[in-house]
N, C-alpha and C positions, 0 to 999 in steps of 0.2 A: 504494500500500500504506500501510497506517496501522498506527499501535501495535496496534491491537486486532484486527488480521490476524496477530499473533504472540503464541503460548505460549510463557513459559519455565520450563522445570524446573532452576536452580541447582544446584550441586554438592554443597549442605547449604545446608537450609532452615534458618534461623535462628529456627524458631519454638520460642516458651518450650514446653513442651510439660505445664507443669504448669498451665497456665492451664486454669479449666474451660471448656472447648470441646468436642464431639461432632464424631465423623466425618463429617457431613452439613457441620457451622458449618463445617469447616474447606473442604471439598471446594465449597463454597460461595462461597469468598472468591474462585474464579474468577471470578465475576460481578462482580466488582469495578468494574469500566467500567461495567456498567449498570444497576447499583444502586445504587452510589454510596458512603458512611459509612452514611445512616440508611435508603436504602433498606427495602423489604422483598422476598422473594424471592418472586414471582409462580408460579401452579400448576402454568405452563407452565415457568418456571425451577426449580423444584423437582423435576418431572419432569426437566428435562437435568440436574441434578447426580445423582439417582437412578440414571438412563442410565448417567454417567460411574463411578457407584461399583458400579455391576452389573458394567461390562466390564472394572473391576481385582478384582473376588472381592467386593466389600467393602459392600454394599448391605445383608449382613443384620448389619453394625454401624455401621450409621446412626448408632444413638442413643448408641454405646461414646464414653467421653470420650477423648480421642489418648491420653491421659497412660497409659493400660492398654495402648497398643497396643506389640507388637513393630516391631524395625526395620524389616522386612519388609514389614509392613502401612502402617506410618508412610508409608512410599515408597508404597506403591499409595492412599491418599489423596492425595500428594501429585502422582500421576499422575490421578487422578481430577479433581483443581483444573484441575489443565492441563485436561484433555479436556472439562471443561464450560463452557470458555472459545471452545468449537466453532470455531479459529482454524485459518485456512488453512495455517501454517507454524507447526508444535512443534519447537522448538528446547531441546537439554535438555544439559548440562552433567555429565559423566560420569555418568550419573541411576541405576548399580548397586553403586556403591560401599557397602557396608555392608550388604547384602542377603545372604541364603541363594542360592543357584544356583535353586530351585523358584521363589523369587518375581520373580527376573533372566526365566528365561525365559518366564516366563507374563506379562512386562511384555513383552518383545521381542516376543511374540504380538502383543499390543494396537498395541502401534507399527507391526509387517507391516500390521494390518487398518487400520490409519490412511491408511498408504502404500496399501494397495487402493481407501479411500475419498474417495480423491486429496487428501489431506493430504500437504504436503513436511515428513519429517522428517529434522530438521537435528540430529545426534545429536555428542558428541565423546565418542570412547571409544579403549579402547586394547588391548582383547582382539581380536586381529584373528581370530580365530576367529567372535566375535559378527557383524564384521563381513563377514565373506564369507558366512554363513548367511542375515544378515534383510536386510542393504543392497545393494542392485541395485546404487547406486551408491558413489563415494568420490572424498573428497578428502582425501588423504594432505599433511600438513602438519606443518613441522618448522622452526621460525621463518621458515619461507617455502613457499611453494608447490611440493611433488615433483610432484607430477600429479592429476590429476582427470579420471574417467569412470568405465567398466564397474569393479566391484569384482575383480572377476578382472585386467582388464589394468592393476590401479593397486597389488593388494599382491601385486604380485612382488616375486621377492630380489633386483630388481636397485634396485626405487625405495625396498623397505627399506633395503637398503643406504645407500643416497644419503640416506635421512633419518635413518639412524643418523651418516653422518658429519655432515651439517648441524646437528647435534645437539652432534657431539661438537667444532666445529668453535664454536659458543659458549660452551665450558668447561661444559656440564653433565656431571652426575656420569655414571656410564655405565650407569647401573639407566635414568635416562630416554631412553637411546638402543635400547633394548629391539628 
């Protein structure tokens, strides 16, 4: 496996967003491995970032500069990056935080059709509701390892339990033993 077999969606993009950039420039910067700094982005590459900003909604704001965009939309570009990175494992870092619930589960869609398209997605999140609906599997973790398998037989109340005290068992406050 190599770098470039992994997408990552961070938990806040650190991008300036007043900079002039277009939804395409940015959805684009996936291509980063094979394009390079001065690259330019080929018709075939162009076509997969298009791809990727079709299957977040966002394709008929190509040309919108970020800096107009709601949080909402910001994230589904910034799920578009990822997915035109065409990487075997997306790996994304609470990647709903600050979204409306409408644009949360039209991105959880895209992540299912990922996992159908035998893409591993490696998600960390905390609404365990999201995760019994879209993820087959889980690994439940809580500065250590509770278990890992079927999403059914891994959040039960009993391995909840077990990582609320492991939790509580490192002095965090008690909002993160949830």
């Amino acid at each position: 496996m190599s770098r470039r077999d992994i997408a990552y969606l961070p938990q806040q993009a650190d991008i300036d967003r007043s900079q002039p950039m277009t939804v395409f420039e940015l959805a684009a910067m996936g291509l980063w491995y094979e394009i390079g700094f001065f690259g330019r982005v080929s018709a075939a590459q162009k076509e997969r970032v298009m791809h990727a900003l079709r299957r977040v909604e966002m394709d008929g704001a190509a040309d919108r500069q970020i800096a107009h965009l709601s949080n909402g939309q910001f994230q589904r570009v910034l799920f578009a990056r990822m997915l035109a990175q065409d990487a075997k494992f997306l790996l994304l870092d609470e990647p709903f935080n600050a979204v409306d619930a409408q644009t949360t589960y039209a991105l959880l869609d895209v992540l299912r059709r990922c996992n159908g398209d035998k893409q591993a997605v490696i998600a960390v999140l905390h609404d365990y509701e999201q995760v019994r609906a879209y993820f087959p599997n889980t690994l439940l973790i809580a500065r250590e390892k509770i278990m890992a398998g079927k999403t059914e037989e891994v959040l039960t109340e009993s391995c909840l339990q077990q990582a609320a005290a492991a939790m509580q068992k490192h002095d965090y406050p008690q909002w993160c033993a949830a």
